[in-house]
C-alpha positions in Angstrom: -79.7 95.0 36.2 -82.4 92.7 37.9 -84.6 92.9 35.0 -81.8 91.4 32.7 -82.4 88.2 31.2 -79.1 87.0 32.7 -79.8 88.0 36.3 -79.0 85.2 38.6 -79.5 86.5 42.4 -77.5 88.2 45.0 -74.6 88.3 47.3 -75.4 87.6 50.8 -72.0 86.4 52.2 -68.6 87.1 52.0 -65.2 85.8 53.4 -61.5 86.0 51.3 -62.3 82.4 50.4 -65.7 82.4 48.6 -68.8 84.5 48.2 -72.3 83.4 48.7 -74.9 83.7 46.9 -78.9 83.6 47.2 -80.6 82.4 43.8 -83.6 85.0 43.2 -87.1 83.5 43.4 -88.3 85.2 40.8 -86.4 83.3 38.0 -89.3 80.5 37.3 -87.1 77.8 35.2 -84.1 76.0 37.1 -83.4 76.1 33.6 -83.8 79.2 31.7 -83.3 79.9 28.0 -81.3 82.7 27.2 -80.8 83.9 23.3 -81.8 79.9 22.3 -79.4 78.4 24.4 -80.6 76.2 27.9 -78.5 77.0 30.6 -78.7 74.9 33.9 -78.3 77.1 37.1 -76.3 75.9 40.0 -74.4 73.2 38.2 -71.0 73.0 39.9 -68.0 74.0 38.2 -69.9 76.5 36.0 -69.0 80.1 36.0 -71.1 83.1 36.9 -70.4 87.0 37.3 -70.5 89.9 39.5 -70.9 93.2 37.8 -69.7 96.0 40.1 -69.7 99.3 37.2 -67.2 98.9 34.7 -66.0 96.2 36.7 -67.0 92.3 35.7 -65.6 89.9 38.6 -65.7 85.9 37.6 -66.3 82.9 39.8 -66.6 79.2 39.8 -69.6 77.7 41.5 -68.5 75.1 44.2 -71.6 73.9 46.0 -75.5 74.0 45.7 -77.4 74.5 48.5 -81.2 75.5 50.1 -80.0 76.4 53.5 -77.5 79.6 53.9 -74.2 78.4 55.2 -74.5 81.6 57.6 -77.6 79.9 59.3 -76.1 78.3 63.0 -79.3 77.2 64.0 -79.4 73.6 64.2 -83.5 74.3 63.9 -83.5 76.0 61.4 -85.9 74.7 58.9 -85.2 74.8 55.1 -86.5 76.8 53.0 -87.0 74.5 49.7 -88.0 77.3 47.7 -84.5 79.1 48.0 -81.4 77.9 46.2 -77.8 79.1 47.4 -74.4 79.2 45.7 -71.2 79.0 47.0 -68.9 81.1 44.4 -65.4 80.7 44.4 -63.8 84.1 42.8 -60.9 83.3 40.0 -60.8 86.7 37.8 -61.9 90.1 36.6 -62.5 92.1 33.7 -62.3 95.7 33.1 -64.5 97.8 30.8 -63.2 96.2 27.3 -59.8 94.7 28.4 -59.0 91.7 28.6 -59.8 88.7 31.5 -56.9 88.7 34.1 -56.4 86.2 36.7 -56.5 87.4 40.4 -58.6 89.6 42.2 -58.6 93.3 43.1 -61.7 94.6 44.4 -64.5 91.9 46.2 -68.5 91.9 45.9 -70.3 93.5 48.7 -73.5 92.5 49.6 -76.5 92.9 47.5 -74.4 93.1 44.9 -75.7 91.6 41.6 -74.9 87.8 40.5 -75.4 87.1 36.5 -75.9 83.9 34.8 -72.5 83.7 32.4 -73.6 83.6 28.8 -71.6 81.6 25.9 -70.7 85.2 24.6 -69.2 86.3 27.9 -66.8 82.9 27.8 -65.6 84.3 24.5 -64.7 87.2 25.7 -62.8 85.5 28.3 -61.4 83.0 26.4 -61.1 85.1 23.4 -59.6 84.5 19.9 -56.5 82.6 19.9 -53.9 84.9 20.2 -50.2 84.2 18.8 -48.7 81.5 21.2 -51.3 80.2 22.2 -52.7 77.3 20.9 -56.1 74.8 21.0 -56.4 72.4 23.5 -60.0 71.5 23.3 -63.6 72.8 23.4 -65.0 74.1 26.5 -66.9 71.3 28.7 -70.3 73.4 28.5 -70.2 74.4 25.0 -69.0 72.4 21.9 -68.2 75.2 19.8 -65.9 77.1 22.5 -62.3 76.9 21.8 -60.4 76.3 24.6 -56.7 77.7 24.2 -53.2 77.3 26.3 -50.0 79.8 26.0 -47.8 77.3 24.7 -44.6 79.7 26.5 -46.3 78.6 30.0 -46.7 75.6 28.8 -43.5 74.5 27.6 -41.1 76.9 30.2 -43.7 76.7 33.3 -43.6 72.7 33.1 -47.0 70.9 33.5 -48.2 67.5 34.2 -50.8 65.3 32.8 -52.6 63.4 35.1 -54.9 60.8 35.0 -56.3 57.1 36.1 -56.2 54.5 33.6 -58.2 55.0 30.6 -59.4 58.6 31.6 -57.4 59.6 28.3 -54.0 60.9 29.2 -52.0 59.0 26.0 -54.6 60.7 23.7 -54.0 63.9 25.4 -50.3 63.7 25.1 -50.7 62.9 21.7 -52.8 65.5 20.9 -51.1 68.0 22.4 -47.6 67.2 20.8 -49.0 67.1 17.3 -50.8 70.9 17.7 -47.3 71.8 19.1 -45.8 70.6 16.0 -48.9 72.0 14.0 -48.3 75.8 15.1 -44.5 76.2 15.7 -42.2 75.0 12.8 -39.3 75.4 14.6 -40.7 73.1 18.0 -38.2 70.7 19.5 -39.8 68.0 21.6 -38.3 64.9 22.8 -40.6 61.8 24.0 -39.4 59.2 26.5 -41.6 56.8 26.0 -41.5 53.9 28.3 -43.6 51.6 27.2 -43.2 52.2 23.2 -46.4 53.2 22.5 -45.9 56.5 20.8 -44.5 55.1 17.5 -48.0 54.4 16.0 -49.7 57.4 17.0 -46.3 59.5 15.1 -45.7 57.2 12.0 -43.8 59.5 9.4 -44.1 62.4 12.0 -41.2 61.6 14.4 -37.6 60.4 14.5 -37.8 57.6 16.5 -34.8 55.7 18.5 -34.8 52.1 20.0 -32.7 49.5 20.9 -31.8 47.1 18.4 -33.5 49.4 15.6 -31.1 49.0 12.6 -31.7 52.3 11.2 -32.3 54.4 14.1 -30.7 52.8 17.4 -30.8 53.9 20.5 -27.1 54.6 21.8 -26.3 55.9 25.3 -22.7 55.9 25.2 -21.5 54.9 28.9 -19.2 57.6 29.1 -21.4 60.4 29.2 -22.1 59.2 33.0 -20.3 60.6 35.4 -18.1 59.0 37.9 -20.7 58.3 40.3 -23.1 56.8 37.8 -20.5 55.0 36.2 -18.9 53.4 39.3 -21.9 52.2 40.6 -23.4 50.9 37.9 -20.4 48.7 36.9 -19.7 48.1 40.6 -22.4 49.0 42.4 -20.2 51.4 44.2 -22.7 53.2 46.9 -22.9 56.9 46.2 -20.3 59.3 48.6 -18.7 56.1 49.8 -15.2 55.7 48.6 -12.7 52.8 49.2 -9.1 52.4 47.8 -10.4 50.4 44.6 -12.7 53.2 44.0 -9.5 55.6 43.6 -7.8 53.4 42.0 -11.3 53.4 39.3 -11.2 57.1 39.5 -7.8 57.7 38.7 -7.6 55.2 35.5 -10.8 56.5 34.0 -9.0 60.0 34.5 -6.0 58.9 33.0 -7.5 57.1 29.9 -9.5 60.7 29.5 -6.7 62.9 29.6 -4.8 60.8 27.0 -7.9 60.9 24.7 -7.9 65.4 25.2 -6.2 66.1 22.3 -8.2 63.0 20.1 -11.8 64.3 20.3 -13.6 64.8 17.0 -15.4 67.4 18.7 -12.6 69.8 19.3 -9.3 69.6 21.2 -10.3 70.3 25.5 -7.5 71.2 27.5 -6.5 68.5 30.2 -6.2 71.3 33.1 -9.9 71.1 33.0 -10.7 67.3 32.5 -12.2 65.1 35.9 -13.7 62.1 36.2 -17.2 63.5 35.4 -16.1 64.9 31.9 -17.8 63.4 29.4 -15.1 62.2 27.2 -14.7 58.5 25.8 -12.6 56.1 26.5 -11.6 51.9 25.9 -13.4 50.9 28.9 -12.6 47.3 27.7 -9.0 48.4 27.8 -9.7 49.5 31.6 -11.0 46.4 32.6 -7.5 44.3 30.7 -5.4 46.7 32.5 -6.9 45.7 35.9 -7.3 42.1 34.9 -3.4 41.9 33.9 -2.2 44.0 37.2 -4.0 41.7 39.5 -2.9 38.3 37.4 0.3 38.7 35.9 3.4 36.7 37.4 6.6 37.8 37.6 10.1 36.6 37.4 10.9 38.7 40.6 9.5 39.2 43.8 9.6 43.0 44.1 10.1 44.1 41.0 7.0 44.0 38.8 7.3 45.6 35.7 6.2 44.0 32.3 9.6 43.6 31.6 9.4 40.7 34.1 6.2 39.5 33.3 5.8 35.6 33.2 3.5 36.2 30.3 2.6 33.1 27.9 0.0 34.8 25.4 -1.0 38.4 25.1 -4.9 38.8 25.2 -7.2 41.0 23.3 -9.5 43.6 25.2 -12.0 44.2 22.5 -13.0 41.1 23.0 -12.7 40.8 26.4 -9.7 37.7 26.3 -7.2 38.5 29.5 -3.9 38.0 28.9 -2.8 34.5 29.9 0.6 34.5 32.9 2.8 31.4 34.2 1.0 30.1 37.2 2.2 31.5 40.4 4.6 29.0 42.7 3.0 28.9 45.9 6.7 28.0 47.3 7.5 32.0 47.2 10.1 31.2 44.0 9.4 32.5 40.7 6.7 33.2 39.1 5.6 35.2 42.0 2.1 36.2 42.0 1.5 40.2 41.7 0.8 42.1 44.8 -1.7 44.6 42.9 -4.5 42.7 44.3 -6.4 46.1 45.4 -8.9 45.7 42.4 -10.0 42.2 43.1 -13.6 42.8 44.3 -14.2 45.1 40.5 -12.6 43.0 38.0 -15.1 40.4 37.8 -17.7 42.7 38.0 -16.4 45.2 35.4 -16.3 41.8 32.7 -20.2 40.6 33.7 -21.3 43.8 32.8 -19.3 44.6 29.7 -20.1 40.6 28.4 -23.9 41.2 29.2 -25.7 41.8 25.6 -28.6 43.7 27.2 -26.3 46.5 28.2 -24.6 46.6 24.5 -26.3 49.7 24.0 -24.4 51.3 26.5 -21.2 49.6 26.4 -20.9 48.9 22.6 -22.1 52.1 21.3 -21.5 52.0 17.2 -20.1 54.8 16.3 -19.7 56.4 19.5 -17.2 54.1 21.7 -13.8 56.2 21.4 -12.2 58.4 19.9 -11.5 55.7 17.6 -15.2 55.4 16.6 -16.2 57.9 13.7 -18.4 60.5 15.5 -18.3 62.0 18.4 -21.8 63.1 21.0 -22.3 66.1 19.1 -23.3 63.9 16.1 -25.5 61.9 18.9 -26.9 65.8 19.7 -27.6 66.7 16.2 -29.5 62.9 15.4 -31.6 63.8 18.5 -32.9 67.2 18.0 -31.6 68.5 14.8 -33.8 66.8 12.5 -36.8 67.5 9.9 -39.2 65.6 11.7 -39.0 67.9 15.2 -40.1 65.1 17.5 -38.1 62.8 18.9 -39.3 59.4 20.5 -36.7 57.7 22.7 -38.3 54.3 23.1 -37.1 52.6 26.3 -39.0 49.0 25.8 -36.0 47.2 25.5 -33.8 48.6 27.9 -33.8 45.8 31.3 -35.6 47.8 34.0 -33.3 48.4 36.0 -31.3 50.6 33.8 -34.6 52.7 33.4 -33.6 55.0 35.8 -30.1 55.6 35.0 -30.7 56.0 31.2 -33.6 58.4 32.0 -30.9 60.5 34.0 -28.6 60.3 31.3 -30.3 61.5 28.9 -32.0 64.2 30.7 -28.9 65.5 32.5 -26.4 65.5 28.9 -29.8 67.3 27.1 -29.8 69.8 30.0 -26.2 70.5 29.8 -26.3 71.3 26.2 -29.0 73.9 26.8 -27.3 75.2 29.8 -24.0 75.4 28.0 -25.2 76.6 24.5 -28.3 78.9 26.0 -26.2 81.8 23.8 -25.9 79.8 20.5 -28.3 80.3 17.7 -29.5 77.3 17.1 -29.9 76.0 20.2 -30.5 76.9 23.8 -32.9 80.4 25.0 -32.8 81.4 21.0 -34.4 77.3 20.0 -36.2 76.1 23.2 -36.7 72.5 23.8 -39.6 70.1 25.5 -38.8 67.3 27.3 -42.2 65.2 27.7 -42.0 62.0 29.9 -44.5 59.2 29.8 -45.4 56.8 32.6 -43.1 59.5 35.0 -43.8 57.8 38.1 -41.7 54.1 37.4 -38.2 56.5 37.4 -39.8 59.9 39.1 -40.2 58.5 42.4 -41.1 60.8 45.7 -38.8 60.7 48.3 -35.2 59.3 48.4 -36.4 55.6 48.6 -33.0 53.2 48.1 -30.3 55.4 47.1 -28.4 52.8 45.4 -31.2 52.0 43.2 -33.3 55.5 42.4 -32.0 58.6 42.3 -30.4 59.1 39.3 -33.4 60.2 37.0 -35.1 62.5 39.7 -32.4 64.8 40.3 -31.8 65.0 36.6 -35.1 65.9 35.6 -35.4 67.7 39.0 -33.1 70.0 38.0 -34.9 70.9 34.7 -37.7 71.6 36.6 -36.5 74.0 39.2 -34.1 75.7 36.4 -34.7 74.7 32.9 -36.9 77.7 32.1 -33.9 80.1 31.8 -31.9 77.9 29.0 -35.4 77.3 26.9 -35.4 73.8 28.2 -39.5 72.8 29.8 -40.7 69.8 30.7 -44.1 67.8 30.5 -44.5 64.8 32.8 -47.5 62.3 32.3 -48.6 59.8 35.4 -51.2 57.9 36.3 -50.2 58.0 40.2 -48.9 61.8 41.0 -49.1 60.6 44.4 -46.0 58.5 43.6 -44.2 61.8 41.7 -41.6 64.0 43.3 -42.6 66.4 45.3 -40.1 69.3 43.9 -41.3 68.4 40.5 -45.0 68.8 41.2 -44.7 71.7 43.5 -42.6 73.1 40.0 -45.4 71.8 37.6 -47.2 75.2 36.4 -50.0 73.9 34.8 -51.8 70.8 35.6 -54.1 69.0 32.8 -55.8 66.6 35.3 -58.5 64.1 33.8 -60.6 61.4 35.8 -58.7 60.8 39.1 -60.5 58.2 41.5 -57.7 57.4 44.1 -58.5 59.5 46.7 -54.7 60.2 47.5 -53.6 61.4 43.5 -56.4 63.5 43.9 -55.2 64.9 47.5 -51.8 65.6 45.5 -53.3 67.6 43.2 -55.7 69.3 45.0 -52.6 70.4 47.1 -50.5 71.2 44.5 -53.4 73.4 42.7 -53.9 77.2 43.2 -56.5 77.1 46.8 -59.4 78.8 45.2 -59.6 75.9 43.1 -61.2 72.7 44.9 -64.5 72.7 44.0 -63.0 72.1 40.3 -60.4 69.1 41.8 -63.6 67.8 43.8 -64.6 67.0 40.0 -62.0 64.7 39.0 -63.4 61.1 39.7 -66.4 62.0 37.8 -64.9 63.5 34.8 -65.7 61.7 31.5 -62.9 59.9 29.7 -60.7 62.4 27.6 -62.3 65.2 29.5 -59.8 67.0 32.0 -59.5 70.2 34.7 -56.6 72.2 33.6 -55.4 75.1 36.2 -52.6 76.5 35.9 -50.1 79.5 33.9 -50.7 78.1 30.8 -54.7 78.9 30.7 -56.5 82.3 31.3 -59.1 80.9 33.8 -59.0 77.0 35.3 -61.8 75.1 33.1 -63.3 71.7 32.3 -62.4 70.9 28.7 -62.8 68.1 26.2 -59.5 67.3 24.8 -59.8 65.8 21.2 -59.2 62.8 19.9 -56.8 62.1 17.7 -55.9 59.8 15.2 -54.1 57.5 14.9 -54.1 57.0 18.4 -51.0 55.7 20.7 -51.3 52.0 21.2 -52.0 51.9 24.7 -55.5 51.0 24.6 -57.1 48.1 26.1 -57.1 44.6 24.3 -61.0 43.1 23.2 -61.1 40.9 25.9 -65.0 39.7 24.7 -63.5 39.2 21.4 -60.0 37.6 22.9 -61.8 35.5 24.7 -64.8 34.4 22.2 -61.8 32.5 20.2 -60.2 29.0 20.6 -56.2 28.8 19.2 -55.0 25.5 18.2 -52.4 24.1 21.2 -49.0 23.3 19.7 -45.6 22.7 20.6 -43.8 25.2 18.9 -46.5 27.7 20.4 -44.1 30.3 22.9 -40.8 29.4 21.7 -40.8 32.5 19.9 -42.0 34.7 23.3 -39.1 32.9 24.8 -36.6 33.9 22.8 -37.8 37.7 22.7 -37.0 37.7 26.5 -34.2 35.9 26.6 -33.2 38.6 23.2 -35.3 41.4 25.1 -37.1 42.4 21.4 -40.1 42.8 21.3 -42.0 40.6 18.8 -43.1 42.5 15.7 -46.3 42.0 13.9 
C-alpha cells in the first residue's frame, strides 16, 4: 500500500530486460528510517520489490536517474525533483514459500515499488538450511548471513576471481576451512602453486612437496600416457609419429606387459594393456636397452645377437652407466658397428632427462618406481585423499616451471580417473565426492590452444572435470587473478562465480559475459568493490549479492611485504651474503625460516 512505510514509487516502464521505476515525491528523506534502521534509496546494487497480491517479485537496482529513459526529447528539461530507477528483476516469492530464482509473471504499470527491509532479506536468504553453508554477511547489513549450497558449489564448479589484493587467498581459505567445518566427511585437494597455503592450514591439512622428508611429493612418470611421456622425454610433438617413436611405443609396451602379472595392486590381464596404461616400468632399463642396441659391436656383420657382442664391461642402468663395446673398425672387419641406429636422436635425450635432479620426483619416485618398489599408486591414492586431515595441499614451488603444466595434468587426469572408474565404490567416487580447488589457475589454464608442444596438457585435464566431473562426485574450484587469460570451456562451465575487486576492464568483460544477462549492473560494481568484498552469482546462491567474505586467521602467506618498514632498515654488506639464495636455485628449495 502507498501509505506503507516501505513504499518506494511506481512502475512506469517495462521491457523483458528491466523495469523502470518513478521514485514518489511524497517520500521527504532520500534517506528514510524504517523500524530504526537508515536505508539509502537509489543506491545501486540494492534490492527492492514489486508486490503484485500474493505475489512478491525482486529486483536489483542498476542505475539512478532524474530524467525517464522513455523521454526522446533531446529538450526535454529535467525534472530535479523526480528520481528514477532502473530495476533489473532476479526472483519471486509466493505467499509464504520460499524465494526462487527466475521470473514468472512481470509488473505492469502503476504497479507498486517497496523499499526492501532487513526482514524481507531474511526471508530470502533465510536460515541456513542443511547443505548450505556461510559465506559471509550481506554487504548492506552486518548481521545478515549470507549462505551458498555447498552441492552447487562443489558439483556446479565456480571460480574466484579477483585483482591483486582484492582478497581472493582469504576467500579461498575461508571457504575451505567452513567446508571442512560442516562436512566431516569433505575431500578437498589444493594445488597450490606458489606454496602459500601451508601457513594458513598448519595442523589442518596433509600437505605434499618436493623434497619434503615426511610427506614428498611423488608423480610417478608412468602414470603419463604415451603422449605425455614421449614428449616430455623427447619432446615428441603430439599426433606426429616417426619410426623412433614406434620403436618408444612398442618397448614401453613390452616392459608393461611383462610387469601385468607383478602389480601389487592386483594381477591386469595383458589383452587389455596399451601404451597409455598406467602401469610401472624400469624406464632406466629402457633407456640401457636403447643405449646398448645402438652401441654394441659385434663379431659379425649381420648377425647381431648378444651372443656376438664385442662387449668389454657390462653397465648398470640404475645408475645410468651404458654398457662399454670394442670400438667399431671403420675398415668394415670386426667389430662391426650395430645397424640399430633408428633410436639415435632419443637416447641422449632419454639420459639428460633421467640425470637431471629437478625431475627426481618424477623419475625417481621412492616407493613408487616398479613393481620392484614397495607400493603401488593405490597407496599414492589412499596418501592423497584418504587421510584424517581431509585437505590435501599439493605444493608445486619446487617443481621447474615448465613441468607445471604437465604435473597439473597428471594429477588431475589419474584423480579424475579414479572417480570415474570407482563412481560405484563406497568410499569413493558419487557415494564420497571430491573438490579439486586450483590456485593461481591462469599460469597452466590458459585460453586458447597457444603452443601445443608446450600447454595443453593441464587444460584438457581439468577441462574435462569441468564439462563431466559432476556425475562421478568430482567439482572443481578455480582461483585467478586474470579470467581473461582462463579457458573459455572452463569458465563458460564455472556455475557460480565469487568475483571481488576487478579493475582490468577485459577480466571484467569475461565475467560480465560469462554471468547470467540480468546481472550487469552487479558486474558494473567490481572495480569499486572493497578488499575482501565480492559479487557472487551463480547456482550456488539464492539471489546474486554483494557480500563481505570473512577473514580468517591465520591467513595464507600471500600478502604483501612492509616495504616502508623494508626499506627504513640498512643490512650489513658481506661476502657470504647470497650464497645461500644461490644454492636454493641451483637445489630449487626454497629457503626455510
Amino acid at each position: 500500500m502507498k501509505t506503507d512505510i516501505t513504499y518506494l514509487g511506481r512502475v512506469i516502464n517495462v521491457n523483458s530486460a528491466s523495469v523502470e521505476v518513478e521514485i514518489s515525491k511524497d517520500i521527504p528523506s532520500a534517506a528514510p528510517i524504517i523500524n530504526g534502521r537508515l536505508y539509502k534509496l537509489g543506491q545501486i546494487g540494492t534490492f527492492v520489490k514489486f508486490p503484485i497480491g500474493n505475489l512478491t517479485l525482486y529486483g536489483l537496482v542498476s542505475s539512478v536517474s532524474n530524467t525517464p529513459s522513455t523521454i526522446d526529447n533531446i529538450d526535454y528539461e529535467p525534472d530535479y525533483g523526480s528520481r528514477f530507477l532502473q530495476v533489473q528483476l532476479v526472483g519471486e516469492k509466493l505467499g509464504n514459500e520460499s524465494f526462487e530464482k527466475g521470473i514468472g509473471t512481470f509488473p505492469t504499470i502503476n504497479d507498486e515499488v517497496h523499499i526492501v527491509t532487513e526482514d524481507d532479506l531474511k526471508e530470502i536468504y533465510g536460515v541456513k538450511k542443511n547443505g548450505h553453508i556461510e559465506i559471509g554477511k550481506h554487504a548492506s547489513s552486518e548481521n545478515l548471513p549470507v549462505y551458498v549450497s555447498l552441492h552447487n558449489l562443489v558439483l556446479r564448479h565456480s571460480a574466484i576471481l579477483g585483482s591483486t589484493g582484492s582478497g581472493k587467498s582469504n576467500t579461498t581459505a575461508h571457504i575451505i576451512k567452513t567446508v571442512l567445518d560442516n562436512g566431516e566427511g569433505a575431500r578437498l585437494i589444493l594445488v597450490d602453486t606458489h606454496g602459500e597455503y601451508s601457513s594458513a592450514f598448519e595442523g589442518k591439512a596433509k600437505v605434499f612437496k618436493i623434497n619434503d622428508k615426511t610427506n614428498p611429493l611423488i608423480i610417478p612418470f608412468w602414470t603419463m600416457n604415451f603422449d605425455e611421456l614421449s614428449f616430455f622425454l623427447v619432446g615428441r610433438p603430439d599426433g606426429q609419429e616417426k619410426p623412433e617413436d614406434k620403436q618408444l611405443r612398442d618397448k614401453i609396451l613390452e616392459l608393461k606387459k611383462a610387469n601385468a602379472t607383478l602389480l601389487k595392486a592386483g594381477a591386469v590381464d595383458v589383452d587389455y594393456i596399451t601404451a597409455d596404461s598406467p602401469i610401472p616400468f624400469d624406464i632406466k632399463k629402457m633407456w640401457y636397452d636403447f643405449d646398448r642396441e645402438m652401441n654394441a659391436t659385434y663379431n659379425h656383420a649381420s648377425d647381431h645377437i648378444a651372443a656376438n657382442e664385442c662387449l668389454e664391461e657390462e653397465g648398470d642402468p640404475s645408475i645410468l652407466k651404458p654398457a662399454k663395446f670394442q670400438p667399431h673398425s671403420p675398415n668394415n672387419t670386426a667389430p662391426y658397428k650395430s645397424k640399430k641406429q633408428t633410436m639415435y636422436p632419443y637416447v641422449g635425450k632419454i639420459y639428460s632427462r633421467l640425470k637431471d635432479s629437478r625431475y627426481s620426483f618424477m623419475f625417481n619416485p621412492s616407493d613408487y618406481y616398479d613393481t620392484t618398489s614397495e607400493n603401488d599408486i593405490d597407496h599414492l591414492l589412499r596418501n592423497w585423499i584418504e587421510h584424517e586431515q581431509r585437505l590435501t595441499i599439493l605444493d608445486l614451488s619446487g617443481i621447474p616451471f615448465e613441468l607445471i603444466d604437465i604435473s597439473v595434468g597428471l594429477i588431475t587426469r589419474f584423480l579424475y580417473d579414479s572417480m570415474y572408474w570407482g563412481r560405484f565404490e563406497e568410499y569413493t567416487g558419487r557415494n564420497r565426492p571430491l573438490l579439486m580447488v586450483y590456485e593461481e589457475a591462469h599460469s597452466y589454464l590458459p585460453r586458447g590452444e597457444k603452443n601445443s608442444n608446450v600447454y595443453g596438457y593441464a587444460r584438457k585435464a581439468v577441462e574435462r572435470i569441468f564439462k563431466e566431473g559432476r556425475k562421478f562426485g568430482i567439482g572443481a574450484m578455480v582461483i585467478t587473478q586474470r579470467p581473461s587469460e582462463i579457458s573459455e570451456t572452463i569458465l563458460a562451465q564455472v556455475g557460480t562465480f565469487i568475483a571481488l575487486r576487478l579493475t582490468n576492464s577485459g577480466d571484467k568483460g569475461t565475467v560480465q559475459s560469462s554471468a547470467p544477462n540480468n546481472m550487469n549492473s552487479l558486474i558494473e560494481l567490481l572495480p569499486s568493490l572493497r578488499v575482501g568484498e565480492a559479487i557472487i552469482v551463480g547456482e550456488a546462491i539464492n539471489i546474486p549479492s554483494r557480500v563481505r567474505i570473512n577473514l580468517v586467521e591465520p591467513r595464507p602467506s600471500s600478502n604483501d611485504p612492509d616495504l616502508a618498514k623494508a626499506w627504513s632498515n640498512t643490512f650489513e654488506s658481506k661476502e657470504d651474503n647470497y650464497k645461500s639464495v644461490v644454492k636454493a636455485i641451483r637445489e630449487q628449495k626454497n629457503i626455510n625460516k
